[in-house]
C-alpha positions in Angstrom: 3.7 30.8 -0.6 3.0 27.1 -1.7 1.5 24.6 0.2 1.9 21.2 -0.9 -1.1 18.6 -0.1 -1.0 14.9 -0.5 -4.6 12.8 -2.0 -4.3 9.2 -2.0 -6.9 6.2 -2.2 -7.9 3.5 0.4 -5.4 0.9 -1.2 -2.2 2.5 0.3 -3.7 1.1 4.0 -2.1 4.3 5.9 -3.6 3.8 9.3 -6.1 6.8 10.0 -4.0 8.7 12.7 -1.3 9.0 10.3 -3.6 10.3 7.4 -5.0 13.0 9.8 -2.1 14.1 11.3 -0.8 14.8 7.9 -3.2 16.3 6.8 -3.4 13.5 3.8 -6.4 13.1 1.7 -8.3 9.8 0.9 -10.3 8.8 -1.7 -12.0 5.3 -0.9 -12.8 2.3 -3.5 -15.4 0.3 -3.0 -16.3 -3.3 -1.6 -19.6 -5.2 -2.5 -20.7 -8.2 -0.5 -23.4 -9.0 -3.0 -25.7 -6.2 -2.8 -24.3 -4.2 0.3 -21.7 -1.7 -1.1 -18.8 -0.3 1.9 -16.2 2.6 1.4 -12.8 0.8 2.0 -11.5 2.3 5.4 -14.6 4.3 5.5 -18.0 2.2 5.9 -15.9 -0.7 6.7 -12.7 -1.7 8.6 -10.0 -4.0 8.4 -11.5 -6.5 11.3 -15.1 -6.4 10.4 -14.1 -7.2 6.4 -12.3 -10.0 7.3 -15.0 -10.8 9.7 -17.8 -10.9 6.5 -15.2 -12.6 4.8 -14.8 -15.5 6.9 -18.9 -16.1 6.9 -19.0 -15.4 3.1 -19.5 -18.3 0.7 -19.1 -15.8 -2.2 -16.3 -13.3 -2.7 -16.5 -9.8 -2.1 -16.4 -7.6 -5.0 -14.0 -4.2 -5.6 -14.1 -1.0 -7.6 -12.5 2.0 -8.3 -13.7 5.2 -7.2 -15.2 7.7 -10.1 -13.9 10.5 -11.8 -16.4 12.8 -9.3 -15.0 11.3 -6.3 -11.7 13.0 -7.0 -13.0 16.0 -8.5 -15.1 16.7 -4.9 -11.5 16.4 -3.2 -9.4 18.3 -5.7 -12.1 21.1 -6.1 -12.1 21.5 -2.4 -8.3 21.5 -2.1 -8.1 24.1 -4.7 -10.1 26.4 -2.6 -6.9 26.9 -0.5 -4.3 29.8 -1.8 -1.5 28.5 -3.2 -1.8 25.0 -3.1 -0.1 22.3 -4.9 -1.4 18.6 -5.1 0.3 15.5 -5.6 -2.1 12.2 -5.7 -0.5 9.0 -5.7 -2.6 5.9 -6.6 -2.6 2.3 -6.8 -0.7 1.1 -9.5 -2.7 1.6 -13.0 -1.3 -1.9 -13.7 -4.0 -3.0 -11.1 -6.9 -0.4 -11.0 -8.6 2.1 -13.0 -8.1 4.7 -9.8 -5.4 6.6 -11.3 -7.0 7.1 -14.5 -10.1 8.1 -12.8 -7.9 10.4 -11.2 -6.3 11.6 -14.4 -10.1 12.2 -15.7 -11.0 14.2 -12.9 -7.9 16.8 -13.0 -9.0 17.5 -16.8 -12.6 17.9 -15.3 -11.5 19.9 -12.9 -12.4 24.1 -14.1 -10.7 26.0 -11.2 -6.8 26.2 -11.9 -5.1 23.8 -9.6 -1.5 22.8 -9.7 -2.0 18.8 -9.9 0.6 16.3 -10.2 -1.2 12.7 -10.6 1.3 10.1 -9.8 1.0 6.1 -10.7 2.7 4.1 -7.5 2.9 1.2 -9.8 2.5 -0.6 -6.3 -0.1 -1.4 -3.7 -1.4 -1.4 -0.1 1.9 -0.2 2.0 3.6 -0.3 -0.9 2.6 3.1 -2.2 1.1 4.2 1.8 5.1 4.9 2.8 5.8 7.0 -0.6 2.7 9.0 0.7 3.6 9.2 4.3 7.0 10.3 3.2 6.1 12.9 1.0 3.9 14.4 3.5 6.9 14.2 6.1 8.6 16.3 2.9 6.2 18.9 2.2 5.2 18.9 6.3 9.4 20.0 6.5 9.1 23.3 3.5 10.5 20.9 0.9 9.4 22.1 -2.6 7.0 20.2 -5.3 9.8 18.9 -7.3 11.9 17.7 -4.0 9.1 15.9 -2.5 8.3 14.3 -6.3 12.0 13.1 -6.4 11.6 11.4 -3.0 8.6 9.8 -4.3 10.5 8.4 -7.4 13.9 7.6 -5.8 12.4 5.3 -2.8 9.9 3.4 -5.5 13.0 2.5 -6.9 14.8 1.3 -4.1 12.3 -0.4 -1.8 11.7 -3.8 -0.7 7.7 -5.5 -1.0 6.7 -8.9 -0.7 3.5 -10.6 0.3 3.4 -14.1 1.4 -0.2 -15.4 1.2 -1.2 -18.3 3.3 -4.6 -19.6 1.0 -4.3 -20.3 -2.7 -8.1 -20.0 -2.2 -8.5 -16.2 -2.7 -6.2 -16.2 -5.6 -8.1 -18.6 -7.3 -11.6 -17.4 -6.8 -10.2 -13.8 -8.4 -9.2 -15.9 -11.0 -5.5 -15.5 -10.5 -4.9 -19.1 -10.6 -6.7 -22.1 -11.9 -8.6 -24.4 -9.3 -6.4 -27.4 -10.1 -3.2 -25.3 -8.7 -4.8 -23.9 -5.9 -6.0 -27.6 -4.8 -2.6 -28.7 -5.9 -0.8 -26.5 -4.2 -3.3 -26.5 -0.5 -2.1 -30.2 -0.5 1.6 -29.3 -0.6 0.9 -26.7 2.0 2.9 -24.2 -1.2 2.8 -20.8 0.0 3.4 -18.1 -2.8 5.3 -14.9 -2.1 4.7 -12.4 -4.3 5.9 -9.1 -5.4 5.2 -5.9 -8.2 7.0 -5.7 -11.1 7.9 -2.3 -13.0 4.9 -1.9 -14.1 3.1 -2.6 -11.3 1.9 -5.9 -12.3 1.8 -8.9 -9.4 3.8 -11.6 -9.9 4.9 -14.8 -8.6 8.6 -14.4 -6.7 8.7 -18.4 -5.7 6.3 -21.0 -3.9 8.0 -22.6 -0.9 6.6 -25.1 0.5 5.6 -23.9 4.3 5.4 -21.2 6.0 8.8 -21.1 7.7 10.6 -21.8 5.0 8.9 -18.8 3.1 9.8 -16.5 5.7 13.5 -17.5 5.2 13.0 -16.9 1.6 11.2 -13.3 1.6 14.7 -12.7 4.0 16.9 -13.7 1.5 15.6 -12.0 -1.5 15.8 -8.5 0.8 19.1 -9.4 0.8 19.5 -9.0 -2.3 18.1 -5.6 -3.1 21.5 -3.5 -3.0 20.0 -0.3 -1.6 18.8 -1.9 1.4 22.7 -3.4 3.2 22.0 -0.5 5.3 19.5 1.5 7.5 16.3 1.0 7.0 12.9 1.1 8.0 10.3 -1.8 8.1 6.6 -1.8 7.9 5.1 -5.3 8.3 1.1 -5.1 7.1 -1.0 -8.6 7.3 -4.3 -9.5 6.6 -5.6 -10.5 10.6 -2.9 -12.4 10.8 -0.7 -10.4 13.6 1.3 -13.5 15.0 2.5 -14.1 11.5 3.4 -10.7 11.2 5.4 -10.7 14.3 7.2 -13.4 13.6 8.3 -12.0 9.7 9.5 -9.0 12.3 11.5 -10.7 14.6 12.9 -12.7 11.5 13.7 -9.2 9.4 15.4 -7.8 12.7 18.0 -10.8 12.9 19.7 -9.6 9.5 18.7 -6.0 9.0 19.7 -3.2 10.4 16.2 -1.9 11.5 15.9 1.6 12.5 11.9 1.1 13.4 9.3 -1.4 12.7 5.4 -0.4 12.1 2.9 -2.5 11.7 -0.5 -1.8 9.6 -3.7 -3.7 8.5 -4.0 -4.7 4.8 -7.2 -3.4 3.8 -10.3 -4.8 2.7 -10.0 -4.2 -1.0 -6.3 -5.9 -0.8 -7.8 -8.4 1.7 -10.2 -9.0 -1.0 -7.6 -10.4 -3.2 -5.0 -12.1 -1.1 -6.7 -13.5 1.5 -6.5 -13.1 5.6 -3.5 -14.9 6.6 -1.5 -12.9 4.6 1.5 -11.1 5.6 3.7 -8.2 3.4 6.6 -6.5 4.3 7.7 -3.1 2.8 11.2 -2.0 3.8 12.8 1.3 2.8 16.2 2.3 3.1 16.9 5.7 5.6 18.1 8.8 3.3 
């Protein structure tokens, strides 16, 4: 009989207790504070990152994790009879993890049944396709069941990020320094989303942070797959009044079967910012 186990990386920000009591697998990328190097969610945590953050005058660094980092987990995993993996990464659009994952599966000399899949998303984004396929295969669901879940709630999801500093943006080179002074002064606040590819993008820049709460509410609205049930998970970057209050504000034109809150992690953190605040809702099959 097939057992079906689940590998992602440190990116998808699925709390710890969740990981283990799914038995899910996690692959950490990196952070460098000049020449001290941390495993993401491993070596260093959510609140001490943002800590170090705060008393940095230089950004923080990221990368990937190697080809051998995956082949350690995989080789292990194919020790077990029967098994069938599934390893879901941060979008390729973003990271070389998933091709570092591809690498290692041709690497790889015992016979394991891999499926590698691109999230094309990030942080949360990607966490809940995890978590649910886990709940899948955790239930007997087959490979190609808990694949089509995967594929089918990617495609009908909600995710946007509202960050509250242009600064972090522009020092990853996202955005010039003119704009991010430019738009500081006009207190703009982007909200920002993941295209098909996975690629971030700018949604809209509303000016406050009210107001782009309102905003991120409306374009929900307008995802046709969520006018009914659905779940919410609201992850911010030490920010966990904001996070409360995009919540509450979700909850007065949703119907919200459950709410769950997570940390973005240090290598999202890393690009966006702490004040940030995203919100990933998924409609209830």
């Amino acid at each position: 009989m097939s057992r079906i186990r689940l590998v992602t990386d440190s990116t998808a920000d699925i709390p710890a207790e969740i990981r283990e009591a799914l038995g899910i697998e996690m692959v950490p990328l990196k952070v460098h504070f000049g020449t001290e190097t941390y495993q993401d969610a491993v070596t260093l945590q959510s609140g001490p990152f943002y800590e170090k953050l705060a008393q940095s005058s230089t950004l923080p660094t990221t990368s990937q994790p190697s080809p051998v980092d995956f082949l350690e987990t995989y080789k292990r995993l194919a020790q077990e009879p029967g098994v069938q993996i599934i390893s879901i990464h941060l979008a390729s659009a973003l990271s070389g993890t998933y091709q570092s994952a591809v690498l290692a599966k041709s690497l790889l000399e015992e016979k394991a049944d891999i499926t590698i899949v691109d999230s094309r998303s990030a942080s949360y984004g990607f966490g809940c396709l995890v978590v649910k396929a886990a709940e899948a295969a955790r239930d007997g669901k087959s490979l190609e069941e808990c694949l089509a879940l995967i594929h089918r709630l990617r495609d009908d999801y909600g995710l946007f990020f509202l960050v509250d500093t242009l600064e972090y943006l522009q020092k990853g080179g996202r955005i010039g320094k003119a704009a991010a002074l430019f738009g500081s002064l006009l207190n703009i606040k982007p909200i920002l989303s993941l295209d098909e590819e996975g690629q971030v993008y700018s949604v809209d820049k509303v000016r406050g942070h009210k107001k782009a709460m309102g905003r991120i509410v409306e374009l929900l609205k307008e995802r046709p797959k969520l006018n009914g049930e659905v779940e919410v998970i609201i992850a911010h970057a030490n920010a966990p009044a904001y996070a409360e209050e995009l919540s509450a504000l979700v909850g007065q034109h949703f119907n919200v079967k459950s709410v769950a809150y997570t940390p973005l992690g240090p290598v999202i953190g890393t690009h966006t910012g702490p004040g940030t605040v995203a919100v990933f809702m998924l409609p209830v099959l």
